[in-house]
C-alpha positions as CSV (number, residue, x, y, z in Angstrom):
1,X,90.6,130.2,105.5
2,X,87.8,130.7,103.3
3,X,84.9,128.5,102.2
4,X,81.7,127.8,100.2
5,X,78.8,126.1,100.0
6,X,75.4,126.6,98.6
7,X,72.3,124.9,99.3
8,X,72.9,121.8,97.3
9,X,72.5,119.6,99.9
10,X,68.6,120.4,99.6
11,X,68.7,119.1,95.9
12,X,66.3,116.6,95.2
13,X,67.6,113.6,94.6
14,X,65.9,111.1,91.8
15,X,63.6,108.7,93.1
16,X,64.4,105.2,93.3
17,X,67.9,106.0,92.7
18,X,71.0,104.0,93.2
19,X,73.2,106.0,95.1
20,X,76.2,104.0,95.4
21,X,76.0,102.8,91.6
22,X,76.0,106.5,91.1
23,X,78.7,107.8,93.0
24,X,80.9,105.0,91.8
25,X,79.4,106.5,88.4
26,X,80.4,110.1,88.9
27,X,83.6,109.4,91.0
28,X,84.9,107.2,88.1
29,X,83.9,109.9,85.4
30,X,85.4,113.0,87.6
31,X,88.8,110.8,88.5
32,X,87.7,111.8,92.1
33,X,88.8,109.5,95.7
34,X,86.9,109.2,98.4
35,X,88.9,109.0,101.7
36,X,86.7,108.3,104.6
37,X,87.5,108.4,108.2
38,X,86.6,105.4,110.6
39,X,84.2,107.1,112.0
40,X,81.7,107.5,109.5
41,X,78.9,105.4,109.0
42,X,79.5,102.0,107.3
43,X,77.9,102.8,104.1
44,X,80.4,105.7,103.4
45,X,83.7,103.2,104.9
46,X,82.0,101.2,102.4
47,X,81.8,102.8,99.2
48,X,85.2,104.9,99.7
49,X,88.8,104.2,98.0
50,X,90.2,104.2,101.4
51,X,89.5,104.3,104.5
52,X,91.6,105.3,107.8
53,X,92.5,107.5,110.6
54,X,93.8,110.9,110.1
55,X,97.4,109.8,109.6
56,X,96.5,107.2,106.8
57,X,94.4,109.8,105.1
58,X,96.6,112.6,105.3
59,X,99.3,110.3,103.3
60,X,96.7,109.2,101.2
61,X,96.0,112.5,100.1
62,X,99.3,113.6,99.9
63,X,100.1,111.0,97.1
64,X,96.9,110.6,95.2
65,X,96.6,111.2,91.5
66,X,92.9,111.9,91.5
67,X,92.1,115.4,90.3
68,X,89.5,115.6,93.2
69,X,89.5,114.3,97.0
70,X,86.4,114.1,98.6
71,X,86.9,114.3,102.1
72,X,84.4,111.9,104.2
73,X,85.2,113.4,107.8
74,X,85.5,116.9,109.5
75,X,86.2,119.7,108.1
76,X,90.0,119.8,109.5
77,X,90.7,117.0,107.4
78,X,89.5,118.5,104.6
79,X,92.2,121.2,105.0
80,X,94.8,119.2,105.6
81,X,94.0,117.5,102.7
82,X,94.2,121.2,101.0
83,X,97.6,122.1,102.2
84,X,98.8,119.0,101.1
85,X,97.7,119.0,97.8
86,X,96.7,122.9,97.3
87,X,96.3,122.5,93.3
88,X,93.3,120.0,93.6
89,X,90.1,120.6,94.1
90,X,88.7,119.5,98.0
91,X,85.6,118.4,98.7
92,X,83.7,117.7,101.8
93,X,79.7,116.4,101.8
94,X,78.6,118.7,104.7
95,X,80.8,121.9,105.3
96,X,79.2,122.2,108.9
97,X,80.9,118.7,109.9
98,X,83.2,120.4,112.4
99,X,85.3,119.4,115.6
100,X,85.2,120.6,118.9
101,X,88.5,119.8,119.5
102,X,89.3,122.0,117.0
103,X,87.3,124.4,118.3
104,X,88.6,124.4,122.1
105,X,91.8,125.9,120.6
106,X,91.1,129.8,118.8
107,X,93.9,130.3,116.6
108,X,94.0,134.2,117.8
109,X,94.4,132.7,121.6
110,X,97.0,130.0,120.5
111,X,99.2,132.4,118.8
112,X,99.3,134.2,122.1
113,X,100.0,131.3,124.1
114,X,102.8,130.0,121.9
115,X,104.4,134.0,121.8
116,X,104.4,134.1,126.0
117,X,106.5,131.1,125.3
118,X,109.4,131.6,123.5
119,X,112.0,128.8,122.8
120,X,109.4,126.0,122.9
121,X,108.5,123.6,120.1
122,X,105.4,124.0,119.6
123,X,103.5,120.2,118.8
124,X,100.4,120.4,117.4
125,X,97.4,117.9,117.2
126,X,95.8,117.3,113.4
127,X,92.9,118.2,115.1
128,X,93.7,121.7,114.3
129,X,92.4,124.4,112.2
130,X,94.7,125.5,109.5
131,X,95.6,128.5,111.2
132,X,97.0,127.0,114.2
133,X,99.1,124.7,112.4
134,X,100.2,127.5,110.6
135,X,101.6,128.8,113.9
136,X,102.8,125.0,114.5
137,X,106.3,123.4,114.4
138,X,105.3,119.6,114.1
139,X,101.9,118.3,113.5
140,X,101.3,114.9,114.8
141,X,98.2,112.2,115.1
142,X,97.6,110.2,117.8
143,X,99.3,107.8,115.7
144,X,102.7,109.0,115.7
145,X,102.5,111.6,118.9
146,X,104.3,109.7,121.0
147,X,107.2,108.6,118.5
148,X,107.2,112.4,117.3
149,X,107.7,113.8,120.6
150,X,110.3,111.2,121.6
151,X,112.5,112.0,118.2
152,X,113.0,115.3,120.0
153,X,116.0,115.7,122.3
154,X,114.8,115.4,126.1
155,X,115.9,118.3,127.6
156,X,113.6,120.2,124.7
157,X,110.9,122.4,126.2
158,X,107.4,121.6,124.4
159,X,104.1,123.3,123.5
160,X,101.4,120.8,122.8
161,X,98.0,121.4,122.1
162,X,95.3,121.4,121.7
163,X,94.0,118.0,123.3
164,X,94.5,117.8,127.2
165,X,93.9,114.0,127.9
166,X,96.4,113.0,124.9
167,X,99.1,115.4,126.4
168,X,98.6,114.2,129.6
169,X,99.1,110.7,128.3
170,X,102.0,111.1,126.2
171,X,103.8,113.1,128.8
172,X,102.9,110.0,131.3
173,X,104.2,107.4,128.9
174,X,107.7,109.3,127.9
175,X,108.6,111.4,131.1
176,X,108.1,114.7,129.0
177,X,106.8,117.7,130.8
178,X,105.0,118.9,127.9
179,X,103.5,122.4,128.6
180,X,99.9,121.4,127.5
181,X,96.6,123.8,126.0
182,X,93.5,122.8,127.7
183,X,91.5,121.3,125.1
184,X,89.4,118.4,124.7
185,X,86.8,116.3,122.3
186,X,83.7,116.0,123.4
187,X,83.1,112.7,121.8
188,X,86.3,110.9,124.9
189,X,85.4,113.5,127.3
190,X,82.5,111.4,127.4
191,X,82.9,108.1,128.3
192,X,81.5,107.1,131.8
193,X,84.3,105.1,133.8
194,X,81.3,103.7,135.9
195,X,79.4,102.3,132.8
196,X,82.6,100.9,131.5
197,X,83.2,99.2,134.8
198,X,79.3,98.2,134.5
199,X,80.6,96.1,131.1
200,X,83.9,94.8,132.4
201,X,81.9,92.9,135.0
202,X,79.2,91.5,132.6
203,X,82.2,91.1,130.0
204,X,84.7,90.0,132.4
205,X,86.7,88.4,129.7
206,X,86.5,91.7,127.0
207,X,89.5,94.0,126.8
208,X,89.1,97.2,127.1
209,X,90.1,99.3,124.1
210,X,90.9,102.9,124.6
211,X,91.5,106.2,122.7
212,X,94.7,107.6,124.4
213,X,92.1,111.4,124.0
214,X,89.8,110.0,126.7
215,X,90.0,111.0,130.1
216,X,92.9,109.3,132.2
217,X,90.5,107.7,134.7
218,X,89.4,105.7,131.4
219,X,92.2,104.7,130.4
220,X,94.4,103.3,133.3
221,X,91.1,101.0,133.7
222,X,92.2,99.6,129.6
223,X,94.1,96.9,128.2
224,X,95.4,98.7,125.2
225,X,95.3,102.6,124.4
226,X,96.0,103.5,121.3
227,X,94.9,105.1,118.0
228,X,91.5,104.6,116.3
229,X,94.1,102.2,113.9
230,X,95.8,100.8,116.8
231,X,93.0,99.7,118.3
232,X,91.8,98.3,115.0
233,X,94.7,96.4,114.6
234,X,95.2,95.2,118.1
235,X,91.7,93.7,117.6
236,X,92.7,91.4,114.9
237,X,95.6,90.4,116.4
238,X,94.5,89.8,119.8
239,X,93.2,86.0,121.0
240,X,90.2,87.9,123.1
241,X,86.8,87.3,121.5
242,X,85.0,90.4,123.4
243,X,86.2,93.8,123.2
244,X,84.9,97.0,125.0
245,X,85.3,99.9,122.7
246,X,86.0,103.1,124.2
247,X,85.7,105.3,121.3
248,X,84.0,106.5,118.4
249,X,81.6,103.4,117.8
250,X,81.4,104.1,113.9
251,X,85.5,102.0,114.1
252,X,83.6,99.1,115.5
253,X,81.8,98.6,111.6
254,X,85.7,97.6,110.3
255,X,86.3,96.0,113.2
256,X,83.5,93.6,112.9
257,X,84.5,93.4,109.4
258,X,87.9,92.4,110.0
259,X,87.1,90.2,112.7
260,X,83.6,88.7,112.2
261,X,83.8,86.0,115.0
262,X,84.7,88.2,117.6
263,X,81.7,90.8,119.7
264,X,82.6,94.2,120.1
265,X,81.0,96.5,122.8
266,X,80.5,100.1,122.6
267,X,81.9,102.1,125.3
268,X,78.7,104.3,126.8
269,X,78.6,108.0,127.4
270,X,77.3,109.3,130.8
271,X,74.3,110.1,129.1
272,X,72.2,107.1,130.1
273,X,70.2,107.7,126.8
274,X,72.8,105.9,124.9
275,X,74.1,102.7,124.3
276,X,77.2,103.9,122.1
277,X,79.2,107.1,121.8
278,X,78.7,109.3,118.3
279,X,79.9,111.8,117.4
280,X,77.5,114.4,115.8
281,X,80.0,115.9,113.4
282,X,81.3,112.8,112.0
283,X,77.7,111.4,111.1
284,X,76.5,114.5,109.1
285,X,78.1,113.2,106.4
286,X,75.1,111.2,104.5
287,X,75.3,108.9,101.2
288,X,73.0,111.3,99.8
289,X,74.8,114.1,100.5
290,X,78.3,112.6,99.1
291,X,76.0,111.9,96.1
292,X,75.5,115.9,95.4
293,X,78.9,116.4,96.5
294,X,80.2,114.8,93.8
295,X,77.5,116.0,91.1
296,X,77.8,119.4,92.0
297,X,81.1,119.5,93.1
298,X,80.8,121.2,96.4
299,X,80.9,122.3,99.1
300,X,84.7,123.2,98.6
301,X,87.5,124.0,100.9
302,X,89.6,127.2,100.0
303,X,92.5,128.0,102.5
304,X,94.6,131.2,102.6
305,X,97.7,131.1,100.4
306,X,99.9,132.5,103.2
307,X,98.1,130.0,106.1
308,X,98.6,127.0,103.7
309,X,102.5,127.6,102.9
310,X,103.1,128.2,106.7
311,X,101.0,125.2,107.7
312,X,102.2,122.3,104.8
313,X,105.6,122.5,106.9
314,X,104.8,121.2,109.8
315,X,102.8,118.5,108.1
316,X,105.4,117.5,105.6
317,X,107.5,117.1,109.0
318,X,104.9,115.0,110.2
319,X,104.9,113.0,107.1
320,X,108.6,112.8,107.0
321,X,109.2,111.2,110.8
322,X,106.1,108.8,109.9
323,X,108.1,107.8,107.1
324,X,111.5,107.6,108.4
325,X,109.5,105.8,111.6
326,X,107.8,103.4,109.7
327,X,104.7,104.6,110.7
């Protein structure tokens, strides 16, 4: 993987301008989309084409006719939206808008750990640098992970990696005895089980909503688990009017938009500091910097030929069993 930036984020920007009459301006003028993940700030979910989880915008981007996607997220979805679509040119507003789920899994050591395995099917999380999926059978979301694994014949032996708590889960959930890398996001790693206790009792009515990457403490305490969309969409459709949110808190800006009656509670860290749970990668992305990311065109993700030809399989496989799911 290769990338590039230069120090246009520093670039003065006009005074008194409009910034979202401006990016609509340039976006319009560049045929450029702006996917945004849910867990950027509302003015970004605001002002983008579409906005989803990594599934949704990985088919997005895999069927868009815009000549530039700006990718509103981390960087790995940026590259997956380079290995889908390797002849456009991919943007991303702040380069150093990284993961550290990502990072708990070194290409280098997961190579080694799949090659001490031989025979598995190897399952990897989109939460991935290019290089590992490269060294990936099926990429999955936490969408479509449990689906995925169970289109696979039982007696199959699997590699999953690199998120711990979602292995753990899907293996409870299916009766797989996934052999699972020991990785995590600090963002779900996060959540205090006391201090969502704490809220159930001053909520007693509120459902507990939970990410199926937070720790499994958490989670046997919630009413649903699911993905950042499932959760959305279990919102909507559920009769409850309180809802105790137990993940990223920038999801809980569409949910109040889809929902307006209803309350929605963020899920605190252990840090007592905070009220909600953030993550610092996600909110690098500014409305000022998507401005210059557009005008300047950059910072743009480059991946290695070889590492994107290797690593667009496993997606397209992805893509395909979504598809055939009806996912």
């Amino acid at each position: 993987m290769q990338t590039q930036s230069i120090g246009y984020m520093d670039a003065p920007i006009p005074e008194g301008i409009d910034l979202k009459a401006e990016i609509n301006k340039l976006r319009k003028e560049k045929n450029a989309v702006i996917l945004a993940h849910y867990y950027q700030t509302g003015d970004i979910q605001d002002i983008a084409d579409f906005v989803g989880d990594s599934l949704a915008l990985a088919q997005w981007a895999a069927r868009t006719k815009a000549d530039i996607i700006v990718m509103c997220g981390v960087h790995f979805m940026g590259e997956t939206a380079k290995i889908l679509c390797p002849d456009k040119k991919v943007l991303v507003p702040d380069m150093n808008a990284g993961c550290s789920l990502a990072d708990s899994c070194p290409a280098g050591e997961f190579e080694t750990f799949v090659k001490g395995h031989p025979g598995y099917t190897v399952i990897s999380y989109v939460n991935t640098t290019a290089a590992v999926k490269a060294l990936t059978d099926i990429v999955v979301t936490s969408t479509n992970a449990r689906q995925i694994v169970e289109s696979l014949p039982e007696d199959t032996p699997i590699l999953f990696g690199p998120d711990r708590n979602l292995g753990n889960y899907i293996n409870s959930i299916t009766g797989r005895k996934m052999l699972l890398w020991n990785g995590a996001c600090h963002v779900h790693e996060q959540f205090s089980l006391e201090k969502i206790l704490e809220l159930k009792k001053k909520y007693p009515d509120a459902e507990i909503l939970t990410h199926p990457e937070c720790k499994k403490a958490v989670v046997e305490v919630s009413d649903f688990v699911g993905s950042t969309a499932a959760l959305l969409k279990h919102s909507v459709k559920s009769e409850k009017q309180q809802f105790i949110v137990a993940t990223e808190s920038g999801v809980i800006h569409e949910m109040r938009k889809q929902s307006p009656g209803k309350e929605f509670i963020p899920a605190p860290p252990s840090d007592s500091s905070c009220a909600c749970n953030e993550c610092n990668f996600m909110r690098l992305n500014t409305m000022k910097k998507l401005y210059n990311c557009l005008k300047f065109e950059l910072p743009e993700i480059f991946i290695d030929e070889n590492i994107q030809k290797k690593a667009i399989l496993p997606i397209r496989r992805m893509l395909d069993i979504s598809e055939k799911l009806g996912l």
